[in-house]
Structures are given as C-alpha cells and as structure tokens.
N, C-alpha and C positions, 0 to 999 in steps of 0.2 A: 504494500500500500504506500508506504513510504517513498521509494523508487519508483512508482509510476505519479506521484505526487511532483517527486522532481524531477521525473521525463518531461510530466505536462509543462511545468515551470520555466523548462529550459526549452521548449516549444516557442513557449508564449515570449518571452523574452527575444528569443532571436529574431522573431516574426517584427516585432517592437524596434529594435536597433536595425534591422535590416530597411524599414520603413524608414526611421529616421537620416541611414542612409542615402537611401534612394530620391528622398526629396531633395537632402544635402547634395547632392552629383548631378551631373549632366550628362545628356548624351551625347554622342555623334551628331554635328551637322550633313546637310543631304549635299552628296557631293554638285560640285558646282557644274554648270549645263543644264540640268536642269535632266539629265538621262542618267538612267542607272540606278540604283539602289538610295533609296532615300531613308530615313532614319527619322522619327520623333520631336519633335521640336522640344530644344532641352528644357528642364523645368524651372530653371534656375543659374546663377553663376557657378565656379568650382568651388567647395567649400572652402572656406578659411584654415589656414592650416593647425591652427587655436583648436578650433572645432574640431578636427580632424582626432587631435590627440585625444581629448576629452573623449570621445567616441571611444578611441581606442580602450583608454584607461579603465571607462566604462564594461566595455567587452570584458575586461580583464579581471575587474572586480566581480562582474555578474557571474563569471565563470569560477571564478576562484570559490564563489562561496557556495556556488551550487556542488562544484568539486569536492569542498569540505562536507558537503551536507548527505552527499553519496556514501563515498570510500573512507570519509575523513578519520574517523572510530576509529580506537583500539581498545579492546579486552584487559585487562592487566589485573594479577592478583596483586595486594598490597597488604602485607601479612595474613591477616586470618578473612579478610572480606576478600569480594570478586566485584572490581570496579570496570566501568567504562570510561575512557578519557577523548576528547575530542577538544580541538581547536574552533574558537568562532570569532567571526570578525565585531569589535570590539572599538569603541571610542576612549574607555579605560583602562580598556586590560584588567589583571586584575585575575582571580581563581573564584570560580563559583563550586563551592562541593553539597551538592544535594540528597540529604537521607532522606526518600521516600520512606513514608510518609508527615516523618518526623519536622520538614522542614529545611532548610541549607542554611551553610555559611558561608562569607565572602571573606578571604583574604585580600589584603593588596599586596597581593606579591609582586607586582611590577606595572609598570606602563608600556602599554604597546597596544598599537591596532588590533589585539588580536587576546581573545577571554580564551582560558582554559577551565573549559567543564569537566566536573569529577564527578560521574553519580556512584553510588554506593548500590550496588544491583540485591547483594546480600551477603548474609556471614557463611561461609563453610563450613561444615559442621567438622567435617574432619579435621581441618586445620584447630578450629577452635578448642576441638576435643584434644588433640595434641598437647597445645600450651595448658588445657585443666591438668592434665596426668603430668606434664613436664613443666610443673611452672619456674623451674632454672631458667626456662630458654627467655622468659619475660624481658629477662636484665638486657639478652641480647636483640628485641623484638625493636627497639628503635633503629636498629643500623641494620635489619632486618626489611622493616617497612622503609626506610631511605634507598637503600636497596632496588625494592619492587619500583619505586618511584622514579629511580633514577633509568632503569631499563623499561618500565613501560612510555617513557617521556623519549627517548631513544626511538623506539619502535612510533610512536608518535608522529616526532618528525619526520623519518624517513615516509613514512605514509602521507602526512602530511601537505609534503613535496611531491610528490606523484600525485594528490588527488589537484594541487593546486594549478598544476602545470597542464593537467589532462583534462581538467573542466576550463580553463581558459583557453587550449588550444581547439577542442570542439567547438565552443563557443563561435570563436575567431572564425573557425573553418563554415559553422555556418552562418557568420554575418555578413563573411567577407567574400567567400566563396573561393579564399585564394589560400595555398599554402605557406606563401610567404608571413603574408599579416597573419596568418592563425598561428605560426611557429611564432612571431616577434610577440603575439600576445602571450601564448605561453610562458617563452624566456621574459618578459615585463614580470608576469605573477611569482615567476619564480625570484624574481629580483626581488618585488616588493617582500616576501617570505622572508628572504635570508634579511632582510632588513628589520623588518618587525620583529624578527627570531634574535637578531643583534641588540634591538632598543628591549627587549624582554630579559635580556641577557647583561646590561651594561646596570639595569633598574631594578635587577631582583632584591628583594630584600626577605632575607631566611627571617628576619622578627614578626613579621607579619601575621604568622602562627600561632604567637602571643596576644595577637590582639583583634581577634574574627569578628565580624557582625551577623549574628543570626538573626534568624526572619522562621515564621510558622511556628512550632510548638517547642524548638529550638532557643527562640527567644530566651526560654527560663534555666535554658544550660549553664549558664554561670552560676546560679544561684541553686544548683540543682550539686556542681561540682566540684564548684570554688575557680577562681582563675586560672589560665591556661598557666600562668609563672608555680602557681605551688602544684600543680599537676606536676612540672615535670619533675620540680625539686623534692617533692614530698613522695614520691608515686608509691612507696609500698605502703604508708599510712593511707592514701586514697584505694590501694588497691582492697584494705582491711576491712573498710570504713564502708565502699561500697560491694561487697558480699554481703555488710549486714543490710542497707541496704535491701537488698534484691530478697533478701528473707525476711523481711520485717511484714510486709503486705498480710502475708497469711496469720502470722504470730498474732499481732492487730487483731485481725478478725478473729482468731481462738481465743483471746482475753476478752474483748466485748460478749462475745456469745455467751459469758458467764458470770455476766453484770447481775444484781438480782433485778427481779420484776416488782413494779407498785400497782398497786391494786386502786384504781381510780378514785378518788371520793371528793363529792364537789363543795367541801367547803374549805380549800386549799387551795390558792391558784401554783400553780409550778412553773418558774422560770429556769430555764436554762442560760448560765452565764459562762460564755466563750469570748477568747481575745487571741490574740496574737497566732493565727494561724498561720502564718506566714507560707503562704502557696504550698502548703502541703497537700495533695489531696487524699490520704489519708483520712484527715477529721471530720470529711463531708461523710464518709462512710460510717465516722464515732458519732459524729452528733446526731444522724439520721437513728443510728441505734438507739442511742440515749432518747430521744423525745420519744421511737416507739414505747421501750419498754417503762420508762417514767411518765408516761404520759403529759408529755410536757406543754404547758400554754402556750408560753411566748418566749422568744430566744432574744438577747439580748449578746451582742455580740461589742467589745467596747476598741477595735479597732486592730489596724496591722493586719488585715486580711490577705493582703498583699504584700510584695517582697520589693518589685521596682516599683508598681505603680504605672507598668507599660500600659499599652492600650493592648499589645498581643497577648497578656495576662487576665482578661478582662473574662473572656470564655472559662476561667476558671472558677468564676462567680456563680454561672450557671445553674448547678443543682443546688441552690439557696431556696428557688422558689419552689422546690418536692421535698423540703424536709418534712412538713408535714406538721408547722408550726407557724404562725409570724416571725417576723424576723427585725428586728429591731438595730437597728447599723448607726457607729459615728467613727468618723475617719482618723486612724493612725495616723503617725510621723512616715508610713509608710504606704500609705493611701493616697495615691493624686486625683485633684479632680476631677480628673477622667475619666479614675473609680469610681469614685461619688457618681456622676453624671451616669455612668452607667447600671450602677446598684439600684439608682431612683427609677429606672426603666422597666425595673424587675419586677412579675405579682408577684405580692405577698410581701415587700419587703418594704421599711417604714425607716426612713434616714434623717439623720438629727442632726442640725446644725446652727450653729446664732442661739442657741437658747429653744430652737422650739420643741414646743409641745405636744403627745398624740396620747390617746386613750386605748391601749391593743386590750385586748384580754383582760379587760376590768382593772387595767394598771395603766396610770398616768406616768407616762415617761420623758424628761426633757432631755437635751445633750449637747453637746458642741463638739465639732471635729477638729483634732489637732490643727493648731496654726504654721506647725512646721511640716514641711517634705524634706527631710532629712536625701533621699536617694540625689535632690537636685545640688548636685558640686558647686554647680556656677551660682549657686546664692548661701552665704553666710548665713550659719544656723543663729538664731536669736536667743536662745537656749531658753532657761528657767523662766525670765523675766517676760516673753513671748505668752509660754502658759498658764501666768498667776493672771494675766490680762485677760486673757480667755477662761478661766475659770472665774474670778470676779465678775465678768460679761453674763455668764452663765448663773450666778449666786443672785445677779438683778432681774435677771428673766424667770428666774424661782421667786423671788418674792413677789415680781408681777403676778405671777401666778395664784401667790396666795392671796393676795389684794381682789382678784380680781373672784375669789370663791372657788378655783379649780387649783387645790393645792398638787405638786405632784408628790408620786410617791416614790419616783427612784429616779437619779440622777446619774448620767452617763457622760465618761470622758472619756482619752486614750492614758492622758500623764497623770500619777499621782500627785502630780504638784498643782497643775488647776484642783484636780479634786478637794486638795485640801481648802481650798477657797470658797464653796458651798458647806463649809461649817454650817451649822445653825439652818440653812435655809429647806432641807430635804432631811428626809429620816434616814435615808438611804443611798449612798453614792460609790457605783462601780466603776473601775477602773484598769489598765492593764500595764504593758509598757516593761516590767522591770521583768517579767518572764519567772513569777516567784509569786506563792499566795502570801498576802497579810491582809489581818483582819485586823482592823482599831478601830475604837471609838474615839473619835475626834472631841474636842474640850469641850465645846457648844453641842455635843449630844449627837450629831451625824454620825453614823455607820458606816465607816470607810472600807468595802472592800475590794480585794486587787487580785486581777484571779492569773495563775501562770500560764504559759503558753499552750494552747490545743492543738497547736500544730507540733507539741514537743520541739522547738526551738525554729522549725520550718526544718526545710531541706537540705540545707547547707550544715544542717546538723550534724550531716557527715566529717562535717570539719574541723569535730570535737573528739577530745578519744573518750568521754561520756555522755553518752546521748542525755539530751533533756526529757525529764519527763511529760507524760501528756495530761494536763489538767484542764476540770470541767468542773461548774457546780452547779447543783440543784440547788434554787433558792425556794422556800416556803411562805408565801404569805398568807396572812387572812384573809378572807375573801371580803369581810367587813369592812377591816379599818386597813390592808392592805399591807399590815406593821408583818418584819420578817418575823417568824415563828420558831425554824430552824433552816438548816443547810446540811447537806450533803457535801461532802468534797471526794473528786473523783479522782483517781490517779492511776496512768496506766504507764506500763513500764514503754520506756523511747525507743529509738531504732535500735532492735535487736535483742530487746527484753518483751518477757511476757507475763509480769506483773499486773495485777489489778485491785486496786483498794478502794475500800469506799466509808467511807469516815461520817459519822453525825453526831451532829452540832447542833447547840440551843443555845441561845444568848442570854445570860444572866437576868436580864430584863423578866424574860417571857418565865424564868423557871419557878421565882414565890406564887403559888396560889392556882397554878395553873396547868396543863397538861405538857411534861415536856415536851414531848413527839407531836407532829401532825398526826393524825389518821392518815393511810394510806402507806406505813412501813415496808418494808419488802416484807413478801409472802415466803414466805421457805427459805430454805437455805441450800444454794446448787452442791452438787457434791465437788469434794476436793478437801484440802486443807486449811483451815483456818486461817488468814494474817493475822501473825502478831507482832505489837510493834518490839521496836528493838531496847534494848538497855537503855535508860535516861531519856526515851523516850513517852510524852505522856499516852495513855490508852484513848485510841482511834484519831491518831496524827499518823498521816504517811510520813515513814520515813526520807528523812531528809529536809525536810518542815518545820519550822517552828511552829508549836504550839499555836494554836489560835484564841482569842481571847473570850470567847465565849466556850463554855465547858462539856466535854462530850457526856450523853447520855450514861447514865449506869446503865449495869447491862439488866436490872430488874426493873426499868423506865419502859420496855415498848409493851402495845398490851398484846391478852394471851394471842398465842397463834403466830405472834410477830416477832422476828429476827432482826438485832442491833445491829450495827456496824460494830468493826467492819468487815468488810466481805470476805469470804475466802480467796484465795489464792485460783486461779485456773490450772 
C-alpha cells in the first residue's frame, strides 16, 4: 500500500514539473519558405537560466524524498528492542524516537536538512530474557546498545545514498526525458547528502540524550524516573528501585482487598480526605476502593494532584469523575491553572478557590488554591509570606460566611501555613503539602488536620531507597451539627511493601458524655494477622507517626459485633 502510494506520488509529480517544463520551453520555428515540415508556434521565450536550476533542484528534492520514503529504512536491533531507522528531510534536524504507543522523544542531536526517525517496533523476548538470567552483561549493555547504533546508522547511510541518488535520477529521467539531466540530478542529491550528512556530523552533540523533550504519555517520564543525568550515574539504584516498581501494582491491590468493610448508617456523613497524589495512578485504584467499601460521601482532596502541572498530564484527572463520590479539589504548589481549568470541566467535581463556598453532601466546604506553582523556574517562589496572605484571604471569606448565616464546616488548603491563618474562623481545617499526618488543635479552637501523601510520595518515589507510605483518612461527622466525631487513619505500605493499617481516633472533645465511635465500625475482622504497633509506640498509631492528638478508642469502646482498629495485616 505504501509503495503504490508513492508510485502514484511520483506519477503525479513528474506529470506537475514536466508541465511546468513544457510551458517554460519552446519549440522549433517552421523552417523558412514556407515548405517543409512546420513545427508549433513556440509558447513562450527560453526559460531563464535562474528558473532552469530551480526546476532542476526541484526535480532533485522531489526525488530525493520520495527515494527516502521507498528504500530509505533500515531494521536494526539496539540491544534488547528491534528498531526501525530512517532519514527524513528536515528544516531542524534533530532525532525523533517514537514508543508506540507510549509516545516519542526528541533529541537535538544536531542541525541539518535532514531528521533521523527511530521507532521502537518492540522488545525481544529472547534478548530481554538473556540480560534477566545474565544480569553481569547490564554493566556492558551501554557500549553494547552504542554499538547497535553505530552499525545500524552505517547501514543507514549506505542505503540512504542509493535511495537518494535512484529517486532523483528516475525522477530526472522522467521530467527531462534525457539521461544527461537525470544523471546530473542524481549526482546534485547525492551532493546535497554528503553535505547534510557533513552539517549533521560537524553539529552533533552526544549531550543531547540528557536533555529529551517528550510528547504523549511520555511527557511524565521524568517524573516517573528521575532525570536522564542520575539515570546514568545512579543506574543500579534505578535498576532496584524500578523492579519494585513493576511489582508494586499487584501488592496494592492484595492490601486494599483486605481493608475492613463499614456497614452504612445514615447518621454519619463520611469524608474521605486525600492530598498529595502526585501523578500516581495507583491511588485512583485506592481511593475508588476506599469510598466503595467505607461508603464514602464526599472526597475532599486538599491539593498536589499533579507533578508538573503539564497540560499532557491532564488525562490523568480523568477517573475523578467514576469514583463514585463528589469530589471536592483546591490547587497545590503543584497544580497549574491548566489543572484547575481543566478539573472545573469534570462531572462530579467541585473546585475551591478565592474563599468560595459549596454545600456537597450536607457539608459546607470553603478553600483557596495554593498561590505558588512551584514546577514554574522562570518565576521566584514567594515562599511563606505568599500563603499567610492566602490563608488570611480565606479566614475573611469564612467569617463572611458566618455573617452572612451559612457558617462553613471544613476548610481546605494545600500549605499548612495558610491553614494556620483560619484559626478561630472554621471548626475544621485540612491541609497537605508536608507529605506526613498531624493533627493539632490550633489556640482559637480550629482542628488542624494535615493528611500524608496518597500517592505515597508520587512516582519518582523511586528515587528514594524508602518508599513513602500511602495515607488516606476517613473523617466522621455529625450529620446535625457537622462537628468531627472520629477519624480513621489509613496506611498502606509504598512501592514494594504490602502493609495495611487502619487506626481510630476520637477527639477528646466528643469522648465526656458521649458515644466514642460513630455507628457504622467495621463489620468483622478479615482473616490474617493482627497489626500491632511497635515498642514506644502508642496503641492504633501507624508506625512511623507520631501520635495524634486526639486518643484512640479502647478496645472495649466499639459496640457488640464490632471490630476496633487496627486492622490486621494482609
């Protein structure tokens, strides 16, 4: 299909220049006398000899590239994949290398008329099976793949130059009709070649490798791997970091499967309080578990969903709107507008910013989104001083609120340092940013809480040699007066752990006089091992946590039937 594509191509083309030709030229005048053989009246003067080259150059370009677009390919293994390489004509130059479906990246390895495409066709099993059983040969796999690279780019050009020379000279041969000018257009392409091949060759630059531009789902490979410079410097730490990686996916899902289950009861609203997912995707798979089995109201998510803040990241928002919950958003230090604009587009989802106000699930929620984009270099961070102004912004739009008769009941930021600034004006204020739970009660009586990261640190988690843990809380309030009741704190073990705890919590307030627990405790207990905490640790704190300030349940607190925190172990 391809080749009768550019048969027809190379038809239509010559038919095209051979016209322009023919307008361009004259014929024979009718010999003189006025007897004999007469000839056409010419259609015009002899072309200009300007024109004439242009024509030619023309010929030579149109052939060249139909040339390349035929024969041009070559095959080449490049350690454990099987790539295709091919030349194309180019105003930058430049290497494009394409993972179907994943996306490509562009180096600039050089300047010249002429791009080098790399597609990636696929991995070899054999080959790849190889370096698993022989992983010695890793260390030698870069002068290995330079190697592949250096003799399929050989075979290249020799190809190259054959396709270049034999689609200019057919070309020629059918524009011109002559074999002189189809050979001189030939030997033209083959010039322009070694020339392009010379400016490719004068301009190369090996750093280039360092510093790719990705496009499609590629975009989030840095943040997925860490930079191309600690890749090479680091590589058996990346090689460690990503096997756990590649095994976490499933682990995941064997520790959520063994979350307990709550048993509905409607005088409890349930929130679920998520932050710093940082482009995992992952936590869409935790949090969708968690609302089924907690039966969760309304999701309050307090920022950092996002890692750059690209717009190619944006498709990662996506399954917000099937958790199967509202979804309540305010924009991290790592959320750009972009996100915002695009989240506001979402059903189901309810985005806070300036102070404003929405009523989801029987819960009055105000918020403000971070005033910094930290990912943007080319503007100086404002620091602290940026989000005491945006949290005071937000402690005035709370007491309009109370002013006006619609008091709220939870307040949302990204920074704990605005949050601290709605003292006094809300019962309740969550927050995230420091990737670490604390609970305080603020001086003026506000409930400050800061929930860790649910994306377990994001994906570049890889970059740690201890994965972050993944934390989530259930919040409980009254369905009356809206006041928290108790909390859940969720914890599940990070890349490459399969840990699961589930801790509860009643804040000293609600404990004189009154029912520790909501209704609605977990039903049973899954089979497995108990968690328990470690030495010096207090009873139903995940480890690694300090204490929270509100007191866990005794364990003769939930009523009969009902199982305390916290969870067993999967």
């Amino acid at each position: 299909m391809a080749r009768a594509v550019v048969r027809t191509s190379y038809v239509r083309i010559a038919r095209a220049l051979r016209r322009v030709g023919s307008r361009a030229g004259s014929r024979a005048p009718a010999r003189p006398g006025g007897r004999g053989r007469t000839g056409p009246a010419p259609f015009g003067p002899a072309p200009h000899p300007l024109a004439r080259a242009l024509g030619l150059f023309a010929v030579v370009v149109a052939g060249a590239w139909l040339g390349l677009l035929v024969v041009g390919g070559v095959r080449a293994p490049v350690g454990p994949m099987d790539t295709s390489m091919a030349l194309r004509p180019s105003l930058t130059g430049g290497t494009e290398i394409n993972v179907s479906p994943l996306g490509a990246l562009a180096l600039d390895s050089h300047t010249a008329p002429i791009r080098l495409d790399v597609d990636v066709d696929r991995l070899d099993p054999v080959r790849a099976q190889a370096l698993v059983e022989h992983p010695e040969r890793i260390s030698g796999l870069q002068e290995e793949i330079a190697a592949d690279v250096l003799d399929g780019t050989r075979e290249l050009a020799v190809r190259s130059c054959v396709a270049v020379v034999s689609g200019a000279t057919a070309l020629g041969l059918v524009v011109y009709r002559r074999p002189r000018r189809a050979l001189a257009a030939g030997g033209l392409a083959l010039a322009l070649l070694a020339v392009s091949g010379a400016s490719a060759y004068a301009t190369w630059n090996p750093k280039s490798v360092l510093e790719p531009r990705f496009s499609g789902l590629l975009s989030s490979a840095p943040s997925v791997v860490g930079s191309a410079r600690s890749i090479v410097t680091e590589f058996d730490v990346y090689q460690r970091e990503l096997a756990r990686l590649v095994t976490n996916v499933t682990k995941l899902y064997d520790a959520t499967s063994t979350l307990p289950t709550y048993q509905p009861d409607p005088t409890t609203i349930r929130v679920l309080h998520v932050s710093d997912i940082h482009l995992n995707p992952a936590s869409w798979h935790i949090v969708g578990s968690l609302v089924e089995q907690y039966d969760i109201d309304l999701i309050i998510d307090s920022g950092d969903t996002m890692d750059h803040g690209s717009a190619a990241e944006n498709v990662f928002l996506n399954p917000i709107s099937s958790l199967g919950a509202p979804y309540v958003w305010v924009r991290g230090n790592h959320d750009s507008a972009a996100t915002q604009e695009y989240l506001e587009g979402l059903r189901n989802v309810h985005v806070l910013d300036g102070g404003r106000a929405v009523t989801v699930a029987g819960v009055r929620v105000a918020g403000i989104g971070d005033p910094q984009f930290t990912p943007d270099r080319t503007v100086v961070a404002a620091g602290d001083d940026a989000e005491r102004v945006a949290g005071r912004q937000l402690a005035d739009a709370l007491r309009a609120q109370t002013r006006a008769g619609t008091p709220v009941d939870v307040a949302v930021v990204h920074n704990p340092v605005a949050a601290h600034q709605t003292d006094g004006a809300v019962p309740l204020v969550l927050s995230g940013h420091v990737h670490r739970r604390v609970d305080e009660v603020l001086p003026n009586g506000t409930r400050l809480k800061i929930e860790g990261s649910t994306g377990g640190g994001g994906l570049r988690a890889v970059e740690k040699e201890e994965p972050e843990k993944v934390h989530a809380s259930v919040l409980y309030l009254d369905r009356d007066t809206r006041r928290l009741q108790a909390w859940d704190e969720i914890t599940l073990g990070g890349l490459g752990l399969t840990t699961a705890e589930v801790a509860r919590h009643v804040p000293d307030e609600v404990l004189p006089g009154t029912p520790p627990t909501p209704s609605g405790t977990p039903s049973g207990t899954p089979s497995g091992t108990p968690s328990a905490a470690p030495s010096g640790t207090a009873p139903g704190t995940a480890p690694g946590t300090s204490p929270p300030t509100g007191r866990p349940v005794p364990p003769a607190a939930p009523p009969p039937g009902r199982s305390s925190a916290p969870a067993p172990r999967p």
